[in-house]
C-alpha positions as CSV (number, residue, x, y, z in Angstrom):
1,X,0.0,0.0,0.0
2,X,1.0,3.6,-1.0
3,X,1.8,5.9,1.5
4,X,0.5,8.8,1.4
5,X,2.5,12.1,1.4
6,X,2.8,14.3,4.9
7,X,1.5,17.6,5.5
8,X,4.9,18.6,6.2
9,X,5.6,17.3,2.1
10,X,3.0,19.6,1.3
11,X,3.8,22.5,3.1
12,X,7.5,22.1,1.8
13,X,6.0,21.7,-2.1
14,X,4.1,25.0,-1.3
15,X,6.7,26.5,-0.2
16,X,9.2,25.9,-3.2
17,X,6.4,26.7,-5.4
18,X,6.2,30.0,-3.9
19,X,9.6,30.6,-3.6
20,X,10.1,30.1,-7.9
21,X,6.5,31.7,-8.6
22,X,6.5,35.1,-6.4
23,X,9.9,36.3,-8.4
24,X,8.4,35.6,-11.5
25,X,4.6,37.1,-10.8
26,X,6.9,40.5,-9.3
27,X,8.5,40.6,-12.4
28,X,5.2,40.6,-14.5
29,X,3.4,43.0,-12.1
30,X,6.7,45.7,-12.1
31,X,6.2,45.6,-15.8
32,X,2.6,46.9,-16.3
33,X,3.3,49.6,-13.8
34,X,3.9,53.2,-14.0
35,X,7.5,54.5,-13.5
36,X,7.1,56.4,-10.1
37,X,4.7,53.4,-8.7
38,X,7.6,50.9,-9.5
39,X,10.1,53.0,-7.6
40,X,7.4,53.3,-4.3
41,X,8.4,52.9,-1.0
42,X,7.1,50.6,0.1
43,X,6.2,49.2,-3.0
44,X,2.4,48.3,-4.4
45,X,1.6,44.4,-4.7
46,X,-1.2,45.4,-7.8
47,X,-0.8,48.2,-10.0
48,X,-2.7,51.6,-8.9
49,X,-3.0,52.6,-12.5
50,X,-1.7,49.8,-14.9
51,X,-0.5,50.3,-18.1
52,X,1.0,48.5,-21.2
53,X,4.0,51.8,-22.1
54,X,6.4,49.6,-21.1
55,X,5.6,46.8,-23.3
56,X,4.9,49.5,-26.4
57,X,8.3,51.0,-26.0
58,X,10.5,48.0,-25.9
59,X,8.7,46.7,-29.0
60,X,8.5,49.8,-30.7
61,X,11.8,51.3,-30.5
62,X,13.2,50.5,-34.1
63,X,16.4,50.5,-34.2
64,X,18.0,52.1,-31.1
65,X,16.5,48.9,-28.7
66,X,15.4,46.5,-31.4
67,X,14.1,43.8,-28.7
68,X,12.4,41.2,-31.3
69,X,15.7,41.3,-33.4
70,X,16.5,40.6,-30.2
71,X,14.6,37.9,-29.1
72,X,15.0,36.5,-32.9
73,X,18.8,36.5,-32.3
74,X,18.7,34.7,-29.0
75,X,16.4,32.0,-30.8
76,X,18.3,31.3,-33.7
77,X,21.7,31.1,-31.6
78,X,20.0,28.9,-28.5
79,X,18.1,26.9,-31.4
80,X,21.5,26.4,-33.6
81,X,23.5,25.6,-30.6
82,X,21.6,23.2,-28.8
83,X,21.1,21.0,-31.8
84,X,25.5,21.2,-32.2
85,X,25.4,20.3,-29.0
86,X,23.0,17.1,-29.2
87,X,24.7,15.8,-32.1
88,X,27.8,15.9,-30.9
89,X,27.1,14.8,-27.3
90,X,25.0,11.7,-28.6
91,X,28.1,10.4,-31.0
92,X,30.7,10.7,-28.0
93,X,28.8,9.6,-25.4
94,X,28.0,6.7,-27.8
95,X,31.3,6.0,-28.6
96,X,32.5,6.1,-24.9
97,X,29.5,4.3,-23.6
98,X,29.3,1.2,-26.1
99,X,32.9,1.0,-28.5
100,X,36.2,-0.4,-27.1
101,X,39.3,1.8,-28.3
102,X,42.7,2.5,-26.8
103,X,42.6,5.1,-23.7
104,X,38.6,5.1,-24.1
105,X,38.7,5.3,-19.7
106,X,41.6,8.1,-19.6
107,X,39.8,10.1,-22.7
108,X,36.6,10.0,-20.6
109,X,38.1,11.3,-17.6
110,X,39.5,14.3,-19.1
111,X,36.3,15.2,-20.4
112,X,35.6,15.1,-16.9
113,X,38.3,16.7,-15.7
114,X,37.5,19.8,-17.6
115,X,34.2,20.3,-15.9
116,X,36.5,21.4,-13.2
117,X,38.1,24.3,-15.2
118,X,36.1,27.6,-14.6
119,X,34.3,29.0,-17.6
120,X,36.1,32.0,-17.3
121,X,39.9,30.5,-18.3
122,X,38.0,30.0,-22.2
123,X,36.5,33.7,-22.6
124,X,40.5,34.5,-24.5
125,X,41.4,31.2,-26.5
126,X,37.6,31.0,-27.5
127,X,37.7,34.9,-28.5
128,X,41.0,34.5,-30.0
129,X,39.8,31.5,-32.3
130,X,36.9,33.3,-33.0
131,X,38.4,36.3,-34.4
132,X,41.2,34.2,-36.4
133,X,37.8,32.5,-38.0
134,X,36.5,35.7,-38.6
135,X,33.2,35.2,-36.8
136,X,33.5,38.1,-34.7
137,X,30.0,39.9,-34.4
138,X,28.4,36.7,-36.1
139,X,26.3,33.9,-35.2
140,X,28.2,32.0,-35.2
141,X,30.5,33.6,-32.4
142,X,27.4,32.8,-30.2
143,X,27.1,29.0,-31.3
144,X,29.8,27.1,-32.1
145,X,31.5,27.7,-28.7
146,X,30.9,24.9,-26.2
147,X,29.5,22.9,-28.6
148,X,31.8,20.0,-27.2
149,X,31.2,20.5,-23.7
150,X,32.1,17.6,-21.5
151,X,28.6,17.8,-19.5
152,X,26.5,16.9,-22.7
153,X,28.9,13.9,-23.2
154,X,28.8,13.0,-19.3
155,X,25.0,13.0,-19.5
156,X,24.2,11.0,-22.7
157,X,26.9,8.2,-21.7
158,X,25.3,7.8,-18.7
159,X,22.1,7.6,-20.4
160,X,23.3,5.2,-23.1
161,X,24.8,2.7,-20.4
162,X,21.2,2.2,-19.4
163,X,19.7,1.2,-22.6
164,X,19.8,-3.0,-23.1
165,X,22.5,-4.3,-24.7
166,X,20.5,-6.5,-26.5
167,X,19.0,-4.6,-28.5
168,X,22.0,-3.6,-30.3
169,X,23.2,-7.1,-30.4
170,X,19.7,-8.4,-32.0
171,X,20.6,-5.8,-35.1
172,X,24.5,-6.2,-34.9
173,X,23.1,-10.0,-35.9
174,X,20.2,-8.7,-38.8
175,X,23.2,-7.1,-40.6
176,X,23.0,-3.7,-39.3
177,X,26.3,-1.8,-38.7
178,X,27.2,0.4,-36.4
179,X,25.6,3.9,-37.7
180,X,22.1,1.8,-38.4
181,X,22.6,0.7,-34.5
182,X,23.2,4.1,-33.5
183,X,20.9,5.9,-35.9
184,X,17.6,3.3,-36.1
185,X,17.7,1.7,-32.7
186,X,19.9,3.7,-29.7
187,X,18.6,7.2,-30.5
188,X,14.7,6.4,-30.7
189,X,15.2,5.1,-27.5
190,X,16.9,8.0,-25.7
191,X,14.6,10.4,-26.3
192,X,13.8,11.7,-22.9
193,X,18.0,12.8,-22.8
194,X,17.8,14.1,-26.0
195,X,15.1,16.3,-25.4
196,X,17.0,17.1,-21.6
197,X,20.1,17.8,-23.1
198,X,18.4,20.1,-25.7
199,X,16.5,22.1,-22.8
200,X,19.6,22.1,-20.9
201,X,21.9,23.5,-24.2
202,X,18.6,25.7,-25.3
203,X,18.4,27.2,-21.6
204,X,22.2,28.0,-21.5
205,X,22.9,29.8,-24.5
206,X,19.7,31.8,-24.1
207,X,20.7,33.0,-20.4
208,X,24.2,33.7,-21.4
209,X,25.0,37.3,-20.6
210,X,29.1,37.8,-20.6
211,X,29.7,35.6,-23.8
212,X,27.7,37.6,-26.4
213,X,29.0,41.0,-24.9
214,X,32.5,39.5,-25.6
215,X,32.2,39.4,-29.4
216,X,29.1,41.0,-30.2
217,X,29.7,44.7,-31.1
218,X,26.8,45.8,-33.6
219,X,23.2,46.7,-31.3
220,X,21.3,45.1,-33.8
221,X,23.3,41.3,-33.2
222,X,23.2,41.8,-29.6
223,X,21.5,38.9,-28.1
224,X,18.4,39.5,-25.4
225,X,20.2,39.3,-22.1
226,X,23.2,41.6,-23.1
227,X,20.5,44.0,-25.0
228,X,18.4,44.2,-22.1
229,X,21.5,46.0,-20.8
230,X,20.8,48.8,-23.1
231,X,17.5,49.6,-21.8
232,X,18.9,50.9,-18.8
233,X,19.5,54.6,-19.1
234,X,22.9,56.1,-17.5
235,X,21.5,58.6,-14.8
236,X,17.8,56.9,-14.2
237,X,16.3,53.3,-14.3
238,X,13.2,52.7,-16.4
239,X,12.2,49.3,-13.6
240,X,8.9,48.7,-16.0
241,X,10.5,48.9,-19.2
242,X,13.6,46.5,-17.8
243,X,10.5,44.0,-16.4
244,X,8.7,43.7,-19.4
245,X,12.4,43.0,-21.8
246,X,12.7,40.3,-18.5
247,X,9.6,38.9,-19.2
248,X,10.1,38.9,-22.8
249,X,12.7,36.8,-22.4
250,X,10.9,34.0,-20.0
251,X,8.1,33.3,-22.0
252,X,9.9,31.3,-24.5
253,X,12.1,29.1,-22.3
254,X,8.6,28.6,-20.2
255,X,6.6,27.9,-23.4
256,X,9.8,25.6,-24.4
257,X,9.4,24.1,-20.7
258,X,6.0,23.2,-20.6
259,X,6.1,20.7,-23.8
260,X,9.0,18.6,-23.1
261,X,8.6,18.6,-19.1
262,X,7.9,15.0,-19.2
263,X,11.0,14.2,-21.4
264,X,13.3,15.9,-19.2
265,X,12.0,14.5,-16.0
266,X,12.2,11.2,-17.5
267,X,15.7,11.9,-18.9
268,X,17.2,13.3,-16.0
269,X,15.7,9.8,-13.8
270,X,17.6,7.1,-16.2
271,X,21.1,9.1,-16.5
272,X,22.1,8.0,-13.0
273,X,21.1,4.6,-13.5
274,X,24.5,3.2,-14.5
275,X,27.6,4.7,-13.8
């Protein structure tokens, strides 16, 4: 027989719920406020006179704060990266998970051993091989970077370690070789990491504030986080304005959240099976 959940659970689930939502909600109610309300002391929980002038002037600026070129530029880059990422996770992690090769075990742990290396020590080589490429102020500044990063290759090699090895010995046996094993019969069955890893890549790249600010010198390429920086004038602080670019930039992670939830709760349970 189940047991059912405490009201000390519930209280805690509450709690946490709160503790994500209220931030979130604040951010949303700042936004639709008037200039001298958001600046109130002590501040107003609903709007005395609520307006939308925030929301107008962030999305009708042209081209001093172009926020949807913007928000298109984010998209593109998190959308790009994320699937470089994926594809190149899911072939290493296969390769160290399922093939034998010399030094597989010490080639694995230096992945690992670079999760230990602050992300900091890469902002010079990465800008440096950036500008020798020439993709200074470019998308491509923004996605091939980190590409290869040793957690996506941690995670799906933990994931692919929990899939049967039957199944690819059943195919290995039909005739199938190893791309038809990896393509046809691994990756339909690690969906839920895929679709983690992807959030988690998608999530990263879209939040990242220092990188684009690094090689990104035209306003209109400017990413959402380091534009958002713009909107912040030099001798006053528009709080509405800088709450509605905010919440901009939430609702397509959230909208991104809602439909894979269940993958990445799913994909996130089966990568610490095995280790």
């Amino acid at each position: 027989m189940r047991r059912r959940p405490s009201a000390a659970f519930w209280v805690m689930v509450i709690l946490l719920t709160l503790l994500v939502i209220l931030p979130l909600l604040w951010m949303v109610i700042t936004s639709f406020k008037t200039v001298g309300e958001s600046q109130a002391d002590p501040p107003t929980l609903v709007p005395q006179d609520p307006t939308g002038r925030a929301y107008g002037e962030i999305l009708t600026t042209g081209g001093q704060n172009p926020v949807l070129r913007w928000a298109l530029n984010s998209f593109a880059a998190a959308a790009l990266h994320s699937l470089l990422v994926v594809m190149v996770a899911s072939m290493a992690g296969y390769a160290l998970a399922r093939m034998n090769f010399r030094f597989k075990n010490a080639i694995f742990s230096f992945i690992l051993l670079t999760l230990f290396v602050p992300g900091f020590v890469f902002l010079m080589p990465n800008y440096l091989l950036m500008d020798n490429l020439g993709w200074l102020d470019t998308l491509w500044a923004l996605v091939v970077p980190g590409a290869a990063g040793a957690f996506g290759v941690f995670f799906m090699r933990q994931f692919f370690l929990a899939i049967p090895k039957e199944l690819e010995e059943v195919a290995l046996i039909d005739g199938a070789n190893a791309w038809t094993v990896f393509s046809r019969i691994i990756l339909p069955n690690a969906k839920p990491a895929l679709a983690t890893l992807t959030v988690l890549s998608f999530l990263t790249n879209w939040n990242d504030f220092v990188w684009p600010l690094f090689v990104l010198f035209s306003p209109e390429r400017l990413t959402l986080p380091a534009g958002l920086t713009l909107l912040q004038g030099a001798y006053t602080t528009d709080y509405p304005v800088i709450m509605a670019g905010a919440t901009v930039a939430a609702v397509p992670v959230l909208i991104l959240y809602v439909f894979v939830q269940r993958y990445v709760i799913e994909g996130v349970a089966n990568s610490g099976i095995k280790g």
